[in-house]
C-alpha positions as semicolon CSV with decimal commas, in nm:
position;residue;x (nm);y (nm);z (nm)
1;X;1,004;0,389;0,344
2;X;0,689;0,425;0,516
3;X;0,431;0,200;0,442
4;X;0,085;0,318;0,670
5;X;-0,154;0,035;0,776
6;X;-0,354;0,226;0,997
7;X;-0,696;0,244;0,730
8;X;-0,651;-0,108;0,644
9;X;-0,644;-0,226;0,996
10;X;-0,946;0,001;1,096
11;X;-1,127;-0,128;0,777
12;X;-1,033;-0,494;0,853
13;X;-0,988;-0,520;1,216
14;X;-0,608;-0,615;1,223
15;X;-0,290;-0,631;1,026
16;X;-0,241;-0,693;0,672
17;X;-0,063;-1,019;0,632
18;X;-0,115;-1,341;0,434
19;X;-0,179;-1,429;0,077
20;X;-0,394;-1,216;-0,114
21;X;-0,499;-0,911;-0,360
22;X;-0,305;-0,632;-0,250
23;X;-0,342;-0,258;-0,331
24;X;-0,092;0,000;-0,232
25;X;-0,129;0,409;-0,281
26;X;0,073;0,677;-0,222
27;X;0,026;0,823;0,096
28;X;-0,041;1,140;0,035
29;X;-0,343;1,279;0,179
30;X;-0,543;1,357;-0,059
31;X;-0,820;1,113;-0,032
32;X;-0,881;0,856;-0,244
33;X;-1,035;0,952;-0,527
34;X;-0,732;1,168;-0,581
35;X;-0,465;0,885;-0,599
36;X;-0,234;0,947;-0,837
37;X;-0,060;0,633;-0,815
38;X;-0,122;0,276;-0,716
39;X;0,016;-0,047;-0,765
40;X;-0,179;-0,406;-0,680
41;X;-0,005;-0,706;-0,656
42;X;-0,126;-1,057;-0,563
43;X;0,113;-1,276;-0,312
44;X;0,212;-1,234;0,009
45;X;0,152;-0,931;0,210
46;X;0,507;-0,911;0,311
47;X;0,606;-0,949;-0,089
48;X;0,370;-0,743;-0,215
49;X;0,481;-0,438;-0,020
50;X;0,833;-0,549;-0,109
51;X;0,784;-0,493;-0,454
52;X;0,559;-0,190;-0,390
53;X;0,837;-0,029;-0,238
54;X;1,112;-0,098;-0,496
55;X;0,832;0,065;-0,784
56;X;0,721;0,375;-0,565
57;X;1,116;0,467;-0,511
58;X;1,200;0,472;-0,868
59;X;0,876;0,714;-0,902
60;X;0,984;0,892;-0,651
61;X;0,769;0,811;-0,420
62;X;0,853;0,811;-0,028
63;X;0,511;0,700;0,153
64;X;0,312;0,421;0,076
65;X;-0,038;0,315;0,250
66;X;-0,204;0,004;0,197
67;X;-0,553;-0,039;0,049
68;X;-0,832;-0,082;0,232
Protein backbone atom coordinates (compact mmCIF):
# COMPACT_ATOMS: atom_id res chain seq x y z
CA UNK A 1 0.00 0.00 0.00
CA UNK A 2 0.96 3.45 -0.48
CA UNK A 3 1.56 5.43 2.34
CA UNK A 4 2.45 9.42 0.97
CA UNK A 5 4.84 11.48 3.17
CA UNK A 6 5.32 14.16 0.92
CA UNK A 7 2.88 16.97 3.16
CA UNK A 8 4.35 15.79 6.29
CA UNK A 9 7.86 16.23 5.17
CA UNK A 10 7.09 19.72 3.58
CA UNK A 11 5.22 20.63 6.86
CA UNK A 12 8.10 19.28 9.06
CA UNK A 13 11.17 19.52 7.07
CA UNK A 14 12.03 15.71 6.82
CA UNK A 15 10.77 12.22 7.29
CA UNK A 16 8.34 10.94 9.67
CA UNK A 17 10.11 8.61 12.01
CA UNK A 18 10.44 8.20 15.79
CA UNK A 19 8.09 7.96 18.68
CA UNK A 20 5.15 10.01 18.64
CA UNK A 21 1.29 11.03 17.93
CA UNK A 22 0.60 9.82 14.64
CA UNK A 23 -2.32 10.62 12.27
CA UNK A 24 -2.92 8.83 9.07
CA UNK A 25 -5.80 9.74 6.24
CA UNK A 26 -6.82 8.35 3.30
CA UNK A 27 -5.20 9.67 0.46
CA UNK A 28 -7.64 10.71 -1.51
CA UNK A 29 -7.52 14.14 -2.66
CA UNK A 30 -10.01 15.72 -1.42
CA UNK A 31 -8.49 18.06 1.03
CA UNK A 32 -8.67 17.82 4.40
CA UNK A 33 -11.60 18.89 5.66
CA UNK A 34 -13.15 16.20 3.52
CA UNK A 35 -11.41 13.13 5.17
CA UNK A 36 -13.54 10.52 5.47
CA UNK A 37 -11.36 8.38 7.37
CA UNK A 38 -8.46 8.60 9.75
CA UNK A 39 -6.81 6.65 12.21
CA UNK A 40 -4.09 8.12 15.02
CA UNK A 41 -1.99 6.00 16.79
CA UNK A 42 0.79 6.78 19.30
CA UNK A 43 4.25 4.62 18.98
CA UNK A 44 6.62 4.37 16.57
CA UNK A 45 6.35 5.84 13.20
CA UNK A 46 7.26 2.64 11.59
CA UNK A 47 4.37 0.82 13.92
CA UNK A 48 1.97 3.19 13.63
CA UNK A 49 1.76 3.00 9.85
CA UNK A 50 1.94 -0.76 10.35
CA UNK A 51 -1.17 -0.88 12.01
CA UNK A 52 -2.63 1.91 9.83
CA UNK A 53 -2.22 -0.21 7.01
CA UNK A 54 -3.68 -3.50 8.35
CA UNK A 55 -7.13 -1.10 9.42
CA UNK A 56 -7.33 0.91 6.01
CA UNK A 57 -7.20 -2.65 4.01
CA UNK A 58 -10.02 -4.17 5.80
CA UNK A 59 -11.95 -0.71 4.91
CA UNK A 60 -10.96 -0.97 1.82
CA UNK A 61 -8.77 1.44 1.66
CA UNK A 62 -5.59 1.41 -0.79
CA UNK A 63 -3.70 4.89 -0.11
CA UNK A 64 -2.76 6.21 3.01
CA UNK A 65 -0.96 9.77 3.71
CA UNK A 66 0.39 10.77 6.86
CA UNK A 67 -0.75 13.77 8.90
CA UNK A 68 0.80 16.76 8.89
Amino acid sequence: MRVSTSKYEWAHGKKPRGHGYWMFFEDNNLGADRDRWNISRVGTYSKAKEQAIILAKLSGITSLRVGE
